[in-house]
N, C-alpha and C positions, 0 to 999 in steps of 0.2 A: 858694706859687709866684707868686702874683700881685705878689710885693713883692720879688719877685727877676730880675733879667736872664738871658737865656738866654745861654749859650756855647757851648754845640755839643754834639755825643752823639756817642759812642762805645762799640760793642759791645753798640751799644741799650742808652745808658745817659746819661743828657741830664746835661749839669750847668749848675748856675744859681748864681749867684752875688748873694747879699743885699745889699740897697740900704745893707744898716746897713754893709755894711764900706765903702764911701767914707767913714764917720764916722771910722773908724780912718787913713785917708790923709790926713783932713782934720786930725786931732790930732797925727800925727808933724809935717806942714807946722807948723800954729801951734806945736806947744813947741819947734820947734826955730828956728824963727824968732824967737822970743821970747828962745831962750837966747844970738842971735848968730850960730847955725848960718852959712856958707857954704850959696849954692844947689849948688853943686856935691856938699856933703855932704849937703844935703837929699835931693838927687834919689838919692846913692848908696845910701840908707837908703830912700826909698822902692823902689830898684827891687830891693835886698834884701827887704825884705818880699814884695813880686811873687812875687819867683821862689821864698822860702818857702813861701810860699801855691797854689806851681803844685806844689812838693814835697808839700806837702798834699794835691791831687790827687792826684796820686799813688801815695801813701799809701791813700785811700780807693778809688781804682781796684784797688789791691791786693786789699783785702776783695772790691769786686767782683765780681774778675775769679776769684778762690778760690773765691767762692759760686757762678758760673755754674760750675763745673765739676762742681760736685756738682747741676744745673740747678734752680739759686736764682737769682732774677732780683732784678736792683736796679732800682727803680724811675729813682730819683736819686739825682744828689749834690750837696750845696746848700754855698758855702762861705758862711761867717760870719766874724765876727771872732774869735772864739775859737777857730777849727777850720773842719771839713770833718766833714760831717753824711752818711752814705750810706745811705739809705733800702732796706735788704734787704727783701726777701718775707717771709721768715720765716728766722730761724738754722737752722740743722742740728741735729738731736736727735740727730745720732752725736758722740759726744764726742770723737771722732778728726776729722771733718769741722768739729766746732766750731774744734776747736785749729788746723789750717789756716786757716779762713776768718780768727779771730781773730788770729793771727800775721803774717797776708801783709801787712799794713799795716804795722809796723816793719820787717818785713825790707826793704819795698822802702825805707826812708828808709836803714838799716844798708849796705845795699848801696849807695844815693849819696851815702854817707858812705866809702866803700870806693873807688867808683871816685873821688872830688874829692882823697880823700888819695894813690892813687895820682899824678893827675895834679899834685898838690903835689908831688912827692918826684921828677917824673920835671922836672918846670920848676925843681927846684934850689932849692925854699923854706924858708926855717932861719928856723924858729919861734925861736931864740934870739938872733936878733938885734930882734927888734922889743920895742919899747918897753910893755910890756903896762898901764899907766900912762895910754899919750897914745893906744893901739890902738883905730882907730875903722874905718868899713868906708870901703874908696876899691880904686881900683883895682887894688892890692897885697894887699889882704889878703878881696876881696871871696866868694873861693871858700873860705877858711880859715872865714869866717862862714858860709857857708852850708852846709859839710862840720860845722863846730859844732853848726848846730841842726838838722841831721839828725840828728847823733848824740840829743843830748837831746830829740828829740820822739820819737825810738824809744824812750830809756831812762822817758820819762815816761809813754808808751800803756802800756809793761809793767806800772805799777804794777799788783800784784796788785788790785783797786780796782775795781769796776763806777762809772761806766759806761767804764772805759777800757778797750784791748785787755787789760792782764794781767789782769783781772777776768775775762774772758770763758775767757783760756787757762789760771787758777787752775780756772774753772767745771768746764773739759773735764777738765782731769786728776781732779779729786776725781769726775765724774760717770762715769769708765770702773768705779770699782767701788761709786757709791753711787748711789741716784735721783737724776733729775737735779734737782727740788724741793731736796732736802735740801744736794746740792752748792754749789744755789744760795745757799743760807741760810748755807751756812756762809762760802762766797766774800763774801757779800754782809756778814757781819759782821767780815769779816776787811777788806771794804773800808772800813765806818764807821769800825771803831777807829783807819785811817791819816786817814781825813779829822777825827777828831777830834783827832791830833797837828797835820794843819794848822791846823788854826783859831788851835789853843791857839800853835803857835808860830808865826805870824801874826802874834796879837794882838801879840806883841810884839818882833815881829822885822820882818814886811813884811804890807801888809794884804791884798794881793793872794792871800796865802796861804789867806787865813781865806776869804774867795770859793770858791776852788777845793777847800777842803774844806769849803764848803754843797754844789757841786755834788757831789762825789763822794757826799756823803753822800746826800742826796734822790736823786742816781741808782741807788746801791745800794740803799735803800730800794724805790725803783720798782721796778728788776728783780726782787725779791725778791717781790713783790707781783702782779707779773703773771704771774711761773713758778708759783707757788704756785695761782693760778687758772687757768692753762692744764691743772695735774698735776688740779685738780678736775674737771675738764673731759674728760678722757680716760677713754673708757672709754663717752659717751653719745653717742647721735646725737639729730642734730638735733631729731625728732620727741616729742624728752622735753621738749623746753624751748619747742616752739612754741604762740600764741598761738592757739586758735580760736574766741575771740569778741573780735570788734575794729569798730571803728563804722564805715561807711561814709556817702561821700558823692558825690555823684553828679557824672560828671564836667562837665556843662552846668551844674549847678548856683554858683547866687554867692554867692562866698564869706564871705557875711552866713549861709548854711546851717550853713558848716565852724566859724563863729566862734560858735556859739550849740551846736554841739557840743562844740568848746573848754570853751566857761566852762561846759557845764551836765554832763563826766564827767572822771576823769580822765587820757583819752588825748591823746596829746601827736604822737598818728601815726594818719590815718588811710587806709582803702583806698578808691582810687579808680576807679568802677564805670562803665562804658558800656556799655548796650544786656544791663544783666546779666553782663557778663565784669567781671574785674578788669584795669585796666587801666596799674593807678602806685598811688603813695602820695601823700599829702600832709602835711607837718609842721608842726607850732607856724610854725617858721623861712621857709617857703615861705608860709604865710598873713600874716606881719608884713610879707615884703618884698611879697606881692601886693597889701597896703594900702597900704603906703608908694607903689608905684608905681602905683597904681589907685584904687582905692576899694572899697566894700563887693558892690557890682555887676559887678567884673571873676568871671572866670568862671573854675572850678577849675583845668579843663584848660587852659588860660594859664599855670598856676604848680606845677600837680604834676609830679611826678618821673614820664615817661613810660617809663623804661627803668630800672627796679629791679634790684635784685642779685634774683639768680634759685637757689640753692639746694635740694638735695632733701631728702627726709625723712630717708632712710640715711647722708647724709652725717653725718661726722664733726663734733661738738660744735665741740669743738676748732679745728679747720680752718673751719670756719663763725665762729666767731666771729674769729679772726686774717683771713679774708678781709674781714669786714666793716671789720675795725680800717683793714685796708689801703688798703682802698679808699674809705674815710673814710663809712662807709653805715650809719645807725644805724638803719632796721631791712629790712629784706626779705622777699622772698616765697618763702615756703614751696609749693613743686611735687613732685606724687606722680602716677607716670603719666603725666606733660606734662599736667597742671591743677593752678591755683592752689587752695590746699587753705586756708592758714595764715598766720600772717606768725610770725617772728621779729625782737625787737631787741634791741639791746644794754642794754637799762634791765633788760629781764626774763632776760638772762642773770646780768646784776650778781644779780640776786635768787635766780636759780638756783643761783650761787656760794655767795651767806649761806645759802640751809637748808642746801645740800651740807656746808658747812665746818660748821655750828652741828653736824648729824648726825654730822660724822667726831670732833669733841668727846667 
């Protein structure tokens, strides 16, 4: 977020826009300048893409607004040059609530694909007289484009394919009568085999292809990989996987203390004590920048984390570890009875995974 502009929120739901996509307005201007463009085609192809891109919104407000109904919260939505990113809580594990949430993002581009052609057909536009040859975007033909690739960004999310929509709505239908793991695996291999026709017909047809089936592929991979972990996951609470011996360091303490626990065990998180309570953590991360901005003398409580993820023992594995994903917190404190008992993080979940998975072998 910090390399992105804010644009506004709606339905409590912020969207921000990536500093990389003026790269993208910066390269239409130069190749079309370079090719002879008219400014006046410039600006009509820059403000095509615009209003693409507000369709993209759109599109991801869809997902959204589908997930808050089933009360899934979106955190954001970030646009990029490639897309429109929207950061959910967590999917729905009902395979009917997957299949909406995943769906509502092409239909809203299908439906202004539906009303542009409408309003084509009611302003008297005959697609047979233009020149398809010399057809460029201008003020005649500027809603025809953009009723175009709405079409095609619906028919492209469908691909059956993680990480696109029809990956997610292949997921849901094969998970109403299989685990949702195994659903997974199978969506997820039905994705690579399409990302490996693009490559192959990329290489030598168009290369932009071969791109877009690396991403599919590494995305199917990912999801494939983190379902698989979450299904290990299910079924333990928290207090299976938490840590209860972990190093402390005192919160007055300078952080010449923290760095000589550093190099001499190896924790990489530690809990941060005042007057006997625990009161934060501190990390690898938090002691490099407390040097960079200080010195070996600046003092813990200056650069620890004073308000930790807070977690309970009976909580759900699972749920515990996707809260920490989301809230980007690699480890936290374990509470039993309102006191600090333990910690959990994310390095000793991963670890928790490998025996789990080595044992279901």
């Amino acid at each position: 977020m910090k390399l992105s502009l804010y644009l506004g929120t709606y339905r409590n739901v912020k969207v921000f826009i990536h500093w990389t996509f003026s790269l993208l307005l910066l390269w239409i201007v130069i190749s079309n300048v370079r090719m002879g463009a008219p400014a006046v085609d410039i600006a009509w192809t820059i403000g095509f893409v615009l209003t693409l891109f507000f369709c993209v919104t759109l599109h991801e407000f869809g997902h959204a607004l589908a997930a808050q109904r089933f009360g899934i919260s979106t955190k954001d939505i970030t646009l990029l040059p490639i897309g429109g990113l929207a950061r959910l809580e967590k999917l729905p594990e009902d395979p009917k609530q997957e299949l909406w949430v995943a769906i509502a993002g092409p239909l809203v581009n299908i439906g202004i694909f539906l009303v542009l052609t409408i309003i084509l057909s009611i302003t008297g536009f005959n697609l047979e007289q233009l020149n398809m040859e010399e057809l460029k975007i201008n003020a005649n033909t500027f809603v025809l484009f953009v009723a175009s690739a709405n079409l095609i960004l619906a028919l492209f999310n469908l691909l059956p394919a993680f990480p696109m929509d029809g990956g997610r709505v292949l997921r849901a239908f094969l998970a109403i009568r299989l685990p949702r793991a195994k659903a997974t695996q199978i969506a997820g291999t039905i994705g690579q085999m399409i990302a490996i026709v693009f490559v192959f017909y990329g290489l030598f047809n168009n290369p932009i292809l071969v791109f877009i089936g690396i991403f599919i592929f590494l995305g199917a991979a990912a999801e494939v990989s983190h379902t698989t972990q979450e299904s290990i996951l299910k079924g333990f609470k928290v207090k299976d996987a938490m840590m209860m011996n972990f190093q402390l360091v005192g919160f007055d303490a300078p952080l010449s203390k923290a760095i000589e626990k550093l190099l001499g065990s190896q924790a990489t998180h530690f809990v941060v004590v005042k007057d006997d309570v625990a009161v934060g953590t501190l990390s690898k991360d938090e002691i490099i920048r407390g040097l960079q901005a200080g010195n070996e003398n600046t003092h813990v409580g200056s650069v620890a984390n004073q308000s930790p993820l807070k977690i309970e023992t009976e909580e759900d594995l699972d749920e515990a570890w996707r809260k920490m994903a989301t809230q980007n917190q690699k480890v936290a404190f374990v509470i039993e009875n309102g006191h600090f008992l333990a910690i959990l993080d994310q390095e000793n979940i991963s670890e928790f995974i490998l025996v789990k998975s080595a044992l279901l072998k």
